[in-house]
N, C-alpha and C positions, 0 to 999 in steps of 0.2 A: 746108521747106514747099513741097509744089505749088504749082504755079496753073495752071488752065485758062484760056485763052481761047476763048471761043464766040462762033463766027457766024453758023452753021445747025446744027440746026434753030434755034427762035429759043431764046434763053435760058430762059423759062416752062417752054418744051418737053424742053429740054435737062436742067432740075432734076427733074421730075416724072418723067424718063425714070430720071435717078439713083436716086431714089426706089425706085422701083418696082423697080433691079435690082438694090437693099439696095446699092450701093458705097457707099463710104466717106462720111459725112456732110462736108459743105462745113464749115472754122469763119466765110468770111463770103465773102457774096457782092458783088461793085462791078460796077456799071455806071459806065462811066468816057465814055462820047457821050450827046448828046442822040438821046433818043429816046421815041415817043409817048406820051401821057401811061397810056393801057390798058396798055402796055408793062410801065411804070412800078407802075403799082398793083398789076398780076397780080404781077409777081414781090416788091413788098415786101407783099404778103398772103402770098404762099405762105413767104417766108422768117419774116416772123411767125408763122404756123402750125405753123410747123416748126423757131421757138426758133432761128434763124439769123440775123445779124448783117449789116447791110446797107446798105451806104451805095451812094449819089447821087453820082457829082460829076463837070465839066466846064466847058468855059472856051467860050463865044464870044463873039469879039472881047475885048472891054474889061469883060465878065461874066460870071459865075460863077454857078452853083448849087449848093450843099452840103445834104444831106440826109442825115441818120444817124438808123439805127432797131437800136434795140440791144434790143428787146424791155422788158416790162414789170418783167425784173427789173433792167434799168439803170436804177440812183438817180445822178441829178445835184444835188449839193450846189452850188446857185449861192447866197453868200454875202450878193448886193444887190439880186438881182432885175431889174438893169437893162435896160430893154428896147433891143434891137436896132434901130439906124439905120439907115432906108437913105441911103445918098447918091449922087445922081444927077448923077455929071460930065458938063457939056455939049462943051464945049473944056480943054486943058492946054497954055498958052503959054507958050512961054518969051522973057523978057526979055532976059535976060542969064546968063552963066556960072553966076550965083551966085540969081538971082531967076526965080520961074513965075508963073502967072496961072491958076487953076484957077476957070473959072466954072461953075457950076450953073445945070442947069435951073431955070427960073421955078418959085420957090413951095417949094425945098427949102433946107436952112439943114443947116447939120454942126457941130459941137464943136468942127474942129480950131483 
């Protein structure tokens, strides 16, 4: 499998360019940095548009954003429904070898 990496033109511009010069269709496209949210929209419309498979995803610091758009033919069979937690770590201390200390922000509570 290929992969492109693009940096200029901008990506939007990069796809629409493909487009337009019939090459080979992408099977998905990743943005893997933060970047503006316009950014963000123009290119997962145009990959909706155009039945292209797209994900989101990158790390700063000690947070993540995941986003996956596989179009309206992807069926997801979720079993329980259960809705998604956030959990918002303040500090992770550690005690000892064997013991930590993971406080939360004021006002958030987790399962574990």
């Amino acid at each position: 499998m290929k992969v492109t990496v693009v940096s200029e033109p901008s990506l939007l511009e990069y796809l629409k360019q493909q487009k337009q010069s019939k090459q080979d269709p992408f099977k998905i496209v990743v943005i893997s940095e933060n970047q503006p949210k316009e950014t963000v929209l123009g290119v997962s419309g145009f990959c909706r548009d155009n039945s292209i498979p797209f994900l989101l995803s990158f790390v700063a610091g000690c947070s993540a954003k995941i986003l996956s758009d596989f179009g309206e033919e992807f069926k997801v069979l979720d079993q329980n429904s259960e809705e998604i937690v956030d959990v918002m770590i303040q500090t992770i201390g550690e005690k000892d070898k064997e013991t930590a200390t993971v406080k939360l922000i004021e006002g958030f509570d987790h399962q574990f």
